[in-house]
N, C-alpha and C positions, 0 to 999 in steps of 0.2 A: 845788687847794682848791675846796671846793661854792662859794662866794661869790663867785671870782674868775668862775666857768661863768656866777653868775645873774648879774651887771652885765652881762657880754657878752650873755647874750639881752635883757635891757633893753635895752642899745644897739641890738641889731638890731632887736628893734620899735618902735622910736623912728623911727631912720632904713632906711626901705624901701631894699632893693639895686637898683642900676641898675636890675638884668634885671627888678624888678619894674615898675619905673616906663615902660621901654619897653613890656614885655605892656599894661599900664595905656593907653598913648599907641594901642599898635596897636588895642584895645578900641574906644576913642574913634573911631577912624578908621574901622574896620570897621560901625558905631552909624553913622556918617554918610553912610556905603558904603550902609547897609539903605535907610535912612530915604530917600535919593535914588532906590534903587529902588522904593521904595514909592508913591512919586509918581506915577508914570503908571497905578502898580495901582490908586489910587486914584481917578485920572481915570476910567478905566475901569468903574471901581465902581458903580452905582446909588446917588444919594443916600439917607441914610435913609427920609427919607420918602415916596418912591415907593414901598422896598419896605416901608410901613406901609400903604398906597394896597392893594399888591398881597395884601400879607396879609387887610386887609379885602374885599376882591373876594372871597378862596378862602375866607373864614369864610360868606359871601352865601351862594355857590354850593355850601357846603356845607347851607346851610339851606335852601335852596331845593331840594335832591336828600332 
């Protein structure tokens, strides 16, 4: 019967399957996996405002040519 099909998809979108909740965890893990890599990229990075320093330098010396 149609009714008995729609309660069981209510239930399942109520309660998420395992397999979703572990994809869900490995997400989370892999987000903190980046975010650690990002760290040293970051170091490495120029802060913003030197490269607003260097932006106005090359707006100069484009007025100046």
């Amino acid at each position: 019967p149609p009714q008995l099909a729609q309660q069981q998809r209510r239930l399942q979108q109520l309660a998420p399957p395992p397999v979703q909740r572990q994809k869900r965890r490995q997400a989370q893990q892999q987000q903190k996996q980046r975010q650690k890599q990002l760290q040293p990229l970051q170091q490495l990075a120029p802060p913003p405002v030197q490269q607003q320093k260097r932006r106005q330098a090359q707006q100069q010396q484009k007025q100046r040519q």
